[in-house]
C-alpha positions in Angstrom: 142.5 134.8 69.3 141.1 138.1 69.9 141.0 139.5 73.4 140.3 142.9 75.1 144.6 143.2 75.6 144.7 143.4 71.6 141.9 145.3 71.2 143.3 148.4 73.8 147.0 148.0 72.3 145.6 148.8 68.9 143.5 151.6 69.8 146.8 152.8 71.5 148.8 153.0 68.7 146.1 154.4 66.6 144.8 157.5 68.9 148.5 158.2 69.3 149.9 156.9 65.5 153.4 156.3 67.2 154.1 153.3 68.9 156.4 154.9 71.2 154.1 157.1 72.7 151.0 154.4 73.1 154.1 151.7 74.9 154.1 154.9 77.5 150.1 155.5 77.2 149.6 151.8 78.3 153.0 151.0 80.6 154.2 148.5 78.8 157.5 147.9 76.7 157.0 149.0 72.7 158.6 145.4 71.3 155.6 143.7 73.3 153.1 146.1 72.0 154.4 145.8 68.1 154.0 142.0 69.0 150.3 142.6 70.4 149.7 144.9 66.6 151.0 142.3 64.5 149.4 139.6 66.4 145.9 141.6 65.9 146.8 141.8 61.9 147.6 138.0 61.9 144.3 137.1 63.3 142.3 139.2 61.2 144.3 138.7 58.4 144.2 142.4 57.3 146.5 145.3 57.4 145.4 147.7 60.1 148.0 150.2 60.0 151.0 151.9 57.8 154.6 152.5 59.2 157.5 153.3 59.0 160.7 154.4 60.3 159.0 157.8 60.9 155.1 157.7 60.2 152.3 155.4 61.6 148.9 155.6 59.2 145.5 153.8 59.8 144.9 151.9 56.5 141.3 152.1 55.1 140.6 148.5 56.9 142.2 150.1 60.3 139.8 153.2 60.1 136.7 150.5 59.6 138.1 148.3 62.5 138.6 151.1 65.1 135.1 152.6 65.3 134.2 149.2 66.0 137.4 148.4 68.2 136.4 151.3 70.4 132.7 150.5 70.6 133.4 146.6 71.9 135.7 148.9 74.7 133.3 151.0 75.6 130.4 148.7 76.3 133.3 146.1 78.0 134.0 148.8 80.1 130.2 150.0 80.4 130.1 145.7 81.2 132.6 145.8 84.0 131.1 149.0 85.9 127.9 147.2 85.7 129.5 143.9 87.4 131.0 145.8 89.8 128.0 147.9 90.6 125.5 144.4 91.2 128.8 142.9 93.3 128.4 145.6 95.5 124.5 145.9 95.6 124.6 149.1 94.3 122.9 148.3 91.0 120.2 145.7 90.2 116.9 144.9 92.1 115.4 143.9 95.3 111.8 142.2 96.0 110.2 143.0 99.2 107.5 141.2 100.8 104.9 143.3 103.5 101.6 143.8 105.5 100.0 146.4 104.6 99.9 147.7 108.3 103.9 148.3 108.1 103.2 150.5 104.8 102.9 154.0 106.1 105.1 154.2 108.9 107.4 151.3 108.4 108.2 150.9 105.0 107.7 154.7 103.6 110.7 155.7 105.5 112.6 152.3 104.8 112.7 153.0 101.2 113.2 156.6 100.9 116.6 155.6 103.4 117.6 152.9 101.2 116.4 155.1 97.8 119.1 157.5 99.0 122.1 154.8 99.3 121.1 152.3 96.1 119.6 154.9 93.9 119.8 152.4 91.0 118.4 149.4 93.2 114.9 148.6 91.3 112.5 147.4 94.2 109.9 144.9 93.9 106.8 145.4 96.5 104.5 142.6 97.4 101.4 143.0 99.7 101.6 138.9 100.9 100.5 138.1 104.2 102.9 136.4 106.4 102.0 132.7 105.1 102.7 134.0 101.9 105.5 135.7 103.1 106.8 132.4 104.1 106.2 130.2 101.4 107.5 133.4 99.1 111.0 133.4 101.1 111.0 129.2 100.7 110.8 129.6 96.6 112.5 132.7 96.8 110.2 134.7 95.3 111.0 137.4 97.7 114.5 138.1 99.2 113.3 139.9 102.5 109.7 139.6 103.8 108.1 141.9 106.7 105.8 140.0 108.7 104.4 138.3 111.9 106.3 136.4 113.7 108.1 134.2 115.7 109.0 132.5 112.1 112.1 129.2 112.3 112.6 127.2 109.3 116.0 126.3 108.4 118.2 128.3 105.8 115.5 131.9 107.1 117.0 134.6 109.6 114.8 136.4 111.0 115.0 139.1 113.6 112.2 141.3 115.6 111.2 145.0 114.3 109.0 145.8 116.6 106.1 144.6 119.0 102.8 145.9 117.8 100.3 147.9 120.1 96.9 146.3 118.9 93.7 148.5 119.4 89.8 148.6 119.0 89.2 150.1 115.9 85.2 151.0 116.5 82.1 153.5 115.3 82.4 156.7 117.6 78.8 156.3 119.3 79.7 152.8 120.1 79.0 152.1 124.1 82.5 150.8 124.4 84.3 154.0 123.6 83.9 155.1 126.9 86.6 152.6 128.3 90.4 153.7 128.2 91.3 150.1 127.7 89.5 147.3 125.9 89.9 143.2 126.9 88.5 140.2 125.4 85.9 140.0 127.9 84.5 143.6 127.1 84.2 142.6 122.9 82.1 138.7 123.9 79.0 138.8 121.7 80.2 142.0 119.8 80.5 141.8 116.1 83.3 141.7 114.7 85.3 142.6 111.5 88.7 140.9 110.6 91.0 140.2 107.7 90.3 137.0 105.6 91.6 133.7 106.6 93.5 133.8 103.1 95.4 136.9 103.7 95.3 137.3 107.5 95.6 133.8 109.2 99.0 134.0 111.7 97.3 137.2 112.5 94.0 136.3 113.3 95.5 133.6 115.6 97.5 135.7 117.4 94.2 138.1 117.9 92.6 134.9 118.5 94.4 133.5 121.3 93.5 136.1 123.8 89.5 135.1 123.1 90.6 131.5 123.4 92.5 132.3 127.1 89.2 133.5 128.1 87.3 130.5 126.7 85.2 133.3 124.6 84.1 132.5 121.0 84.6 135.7 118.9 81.5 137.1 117.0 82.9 137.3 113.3 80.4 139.1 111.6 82.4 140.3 108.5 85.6 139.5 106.8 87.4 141.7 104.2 90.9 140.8 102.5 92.5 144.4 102.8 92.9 146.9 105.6 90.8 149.2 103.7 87.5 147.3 103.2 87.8 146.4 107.2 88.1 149.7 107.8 85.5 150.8 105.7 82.9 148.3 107.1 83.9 149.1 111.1 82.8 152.8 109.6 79.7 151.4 108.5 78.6 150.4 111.3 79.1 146.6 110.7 81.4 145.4 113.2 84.4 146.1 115.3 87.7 145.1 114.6 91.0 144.8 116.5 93.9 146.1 114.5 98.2 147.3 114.9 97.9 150.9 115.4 99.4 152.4 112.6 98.6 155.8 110.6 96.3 154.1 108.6 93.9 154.3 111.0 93.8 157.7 112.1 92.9 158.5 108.3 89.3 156.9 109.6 89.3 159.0 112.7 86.7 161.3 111.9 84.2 158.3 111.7 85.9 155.8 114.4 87.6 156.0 117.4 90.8 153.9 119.0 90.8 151.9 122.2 94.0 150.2 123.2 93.5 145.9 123.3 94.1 144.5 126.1 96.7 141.2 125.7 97.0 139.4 128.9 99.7 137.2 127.6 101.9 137.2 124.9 102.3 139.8 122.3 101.9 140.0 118.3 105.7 140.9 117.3 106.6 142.5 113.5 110.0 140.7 112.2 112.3 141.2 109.2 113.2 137.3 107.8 115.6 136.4 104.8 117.7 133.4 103.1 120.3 133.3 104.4 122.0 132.1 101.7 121.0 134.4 99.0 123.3 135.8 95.8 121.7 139.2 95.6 124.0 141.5 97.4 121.7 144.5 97.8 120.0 142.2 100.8 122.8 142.7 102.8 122.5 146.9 101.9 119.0 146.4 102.8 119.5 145.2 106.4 122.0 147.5 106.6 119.6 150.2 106.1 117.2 148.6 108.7 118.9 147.6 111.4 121.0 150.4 111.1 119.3 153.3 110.4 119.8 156.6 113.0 117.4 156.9 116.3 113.8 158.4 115.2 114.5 158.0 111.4 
């Protein structure tokens, strides 16, 4: 049977035509590698090479069979690099689920860290919200999703990011920009602008609750599936709309301003979650990178 052993021991003996020399090239004893020759010859019932007492020659056939001998080692070898490489996580790909609030300051500097350790780790962004996020990380659609939480299920790990200051994303003439801090009693009958229920529905409860506390019914006047169109219609004069402060929204600064949003009781957290049984090793090199990346990075 032809094997990779047979296939090196024969290459051996025909880089170095003397089987003494390839024995020493390989470490190993010249009666076993004459063995391993004859053994290759046997199975391919041809005549690879010409000796003698003194001289080793490449027959015709042997000079065919080695180009090819040494292209099945080459791509065996280029085969076991790439094994090892995906074993470690340091070749293959990565799918990462996010908000789009988390994409400037969050997940820019995520993945140029991680860019710089897995240089040859392909990654897959998808802008889910954190339902999807969920039901992605259930099918496995994703391997690591960054979202809202709390989130338990069994077989997901999850752990907190970061707690998200919320503000008041408003025109800059509004009346309510002259207060330094904004509650749910300051925005009852106001119109308001927020993500739709398809994209945006653990956040909107978790906005949501502090109106209900108060027994006020929010004023929904507008809803928009991205961060940009609810942006764009708080600009236009459409609505107000309460949102994590992130860089995003100092690109609308010249046309809005930001009022910090008063939560009397809990707080709208950002978490990382995962399988936590999951083959693809460059998960484990993707925490790495976030839990353990240096202060202010």
């Amino acid at each position: 049977m032809l094997n990779v052993r047979l296939l090196r021991c024969f290459v051996a003996v025909a880089n170095e035509l003397s089987f003494t020399a390839a024995a020493a090239r390989l470490n190993m004893a010249q009666p076993a590698l004459t063995r391993a020759v004859k053994q290759l010859e046997d199975h391919l019932e041809a005549h690879l090479l010409y000796r003698d007492t003194r001289n080793v020659r490449l027959t015709e056939i042997g000079h065919a069979f080695l180009k090819e001998a040494q292209a099945a080692l080459e791509q065996i070898t280029r085969a076991e690099r790439v094994g090892r490489e995906m074993a470690r996580g340091e070749l293959g790909q990565i799918r990462i689920g996010y908000m789009a609030f988390l994409s400037q300051d969050f997940l820019a500097p995520l993945l140029k860290r991680f860019s710089l350790q897995r240089p040859n780790v392909r990654v897959e962004l998808f802008n889910l919200g954190t339902e999807q996020q969920r039901a992605a990380l259930v099918d496995h659609t994703i391997d690591v999703g960054l979202m809202l939480g709390p989130f338990s299920i069994a077989g997901i790990a999850s752990r907190e990011l970061r707690e998200e200051q919320l503000v008041v994303v408003m025109p800059q003439d509004h009346p309510l920009a002259a207060l330094e801090l904004v509650t749910a009693n300051d925005l009852r009958g106001e119109k308001l602008v927020v993500g739709s229920e398809s994209m945006w529905s653990v956040y909107r409860r978790a906005v949501f609750s502090e109106f209900d506390r108060l027994g006020i019914s929010p004023q929904i006047a507008q809803e928009a599936p991205t961060t940009s169109a609810v942006l764009a219609l708080v600009a236009a004069g459409l609505g107000l709309t309460i949102f994590p402060l992130s860089p995003t929204l100092h690109l609308t600064s010249q046309m809005t301003v930001l009022r910090p949003f008063a939560m009397g009781q809990g707080k709208m957290t950002t978490i990382c979650a995962w399988n936590k049984i999951n083959p693809n090793p460059s998960v484990a090199a993707l925490l790495d990178c976030i839990f353990c990346a240096p202060a202010g990075s």
